[in-house]
C-alpha positions as a printed NumPy array, in Angstrom:
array([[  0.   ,   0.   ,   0.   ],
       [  1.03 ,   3.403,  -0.494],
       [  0.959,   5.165,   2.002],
       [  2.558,   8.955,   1.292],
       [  4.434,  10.025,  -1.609],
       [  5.405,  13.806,  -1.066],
       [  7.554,  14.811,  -3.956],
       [  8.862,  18.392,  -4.596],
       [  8.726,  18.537,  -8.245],
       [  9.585,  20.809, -10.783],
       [  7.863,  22.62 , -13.224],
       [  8.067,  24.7  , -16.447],
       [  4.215,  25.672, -16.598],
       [  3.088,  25.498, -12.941],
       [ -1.039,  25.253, -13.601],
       [ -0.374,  22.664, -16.15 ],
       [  2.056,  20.482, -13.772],
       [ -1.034,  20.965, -10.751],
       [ -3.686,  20.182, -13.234],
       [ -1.655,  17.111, -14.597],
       [ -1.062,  15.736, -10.814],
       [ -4.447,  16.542,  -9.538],
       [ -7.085,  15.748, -12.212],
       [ -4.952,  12.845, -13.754],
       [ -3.131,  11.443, -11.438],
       [ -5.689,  12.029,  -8.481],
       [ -3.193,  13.524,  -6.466],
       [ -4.142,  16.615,  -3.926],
       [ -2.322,  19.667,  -3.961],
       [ -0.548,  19.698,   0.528],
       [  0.563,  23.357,   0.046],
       [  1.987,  26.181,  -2.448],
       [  5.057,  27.982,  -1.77 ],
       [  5.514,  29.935,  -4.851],
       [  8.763,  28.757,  -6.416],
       [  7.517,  24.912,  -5.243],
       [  4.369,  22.894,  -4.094],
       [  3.482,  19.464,  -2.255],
       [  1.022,  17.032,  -3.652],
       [  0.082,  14.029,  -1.618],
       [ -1.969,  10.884,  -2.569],
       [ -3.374,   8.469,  -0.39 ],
       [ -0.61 ,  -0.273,  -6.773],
       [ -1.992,  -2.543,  -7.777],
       [ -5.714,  -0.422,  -7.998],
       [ -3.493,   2.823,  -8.409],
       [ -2.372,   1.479, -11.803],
       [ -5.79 ,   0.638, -13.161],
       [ -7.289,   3.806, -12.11 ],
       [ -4.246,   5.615, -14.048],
       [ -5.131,   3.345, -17.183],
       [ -8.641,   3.596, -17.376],
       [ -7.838,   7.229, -17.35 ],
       [ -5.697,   6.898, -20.172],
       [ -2.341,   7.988, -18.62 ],
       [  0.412,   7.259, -20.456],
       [  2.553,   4.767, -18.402],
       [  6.529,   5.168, -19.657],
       [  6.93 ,   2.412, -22.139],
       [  9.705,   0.574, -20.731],
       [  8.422,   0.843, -17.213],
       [  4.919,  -0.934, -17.265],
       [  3.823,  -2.418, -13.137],
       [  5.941,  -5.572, -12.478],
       [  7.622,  -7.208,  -9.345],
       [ 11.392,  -6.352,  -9.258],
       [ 14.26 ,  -8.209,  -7.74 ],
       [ 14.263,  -6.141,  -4.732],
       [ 11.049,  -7.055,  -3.435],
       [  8.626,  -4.226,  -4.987],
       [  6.487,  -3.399,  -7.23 ],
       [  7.027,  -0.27 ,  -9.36 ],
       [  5.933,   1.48 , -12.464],
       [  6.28 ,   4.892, -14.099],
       [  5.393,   7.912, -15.898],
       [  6.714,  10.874, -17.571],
       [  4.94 ,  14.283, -16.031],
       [  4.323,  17.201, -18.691],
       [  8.12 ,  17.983, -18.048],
       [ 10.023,  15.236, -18.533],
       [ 10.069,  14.269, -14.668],
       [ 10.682,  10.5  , -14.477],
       [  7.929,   9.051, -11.672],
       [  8.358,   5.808, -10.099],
       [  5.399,   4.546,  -8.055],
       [  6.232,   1.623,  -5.988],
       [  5.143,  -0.59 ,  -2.81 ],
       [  6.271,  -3.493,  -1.092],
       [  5.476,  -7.157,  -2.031],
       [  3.428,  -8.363,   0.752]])
């Protein structure tokens, strides 16, 4: 389960990069700061979700069970930030 993901992310259009997070990815925006804001979200589900929606998942990085005991996927963000999702295997 995931259970907080608080990434400080960068961004080249700033209401594109919030929109992006919080109407695709379901994320909600913690706090703005200006120069920097917090998004927080409360995989298996998290993935589908993301699909259904159409979100691109990176090509090369589809959900799957690595070596070291997690599961992980990822996406590009509207600038090019590489984001992996994982959680533990249970």
């Amino acid at each position: 389960m995931i259970t907080a993901a608080i990434p400080k992310l960068p961004f080249i259009d700033k209401q594109a990069t919030i929109d992006y997070y919080c109407t695709q990815l379901g994320f909600v925006l913690a706090n703005d700061y200006g120069d920097y804001f917090l998004i927080e979200k409360d995989i298996h589900e998290y993935y589908q979700q993301l699909q259904q929606q159409l979100v691109a998942i990176h090509p090369n990085a589809a959900l799957e069970q690595k070596p070291w005991q997690q599961w992980e996927f990822s996406l590009l963000d509207p600038n090019g930030t590489l984001l992996t999702f994982g959680q533990s295997v249970d």
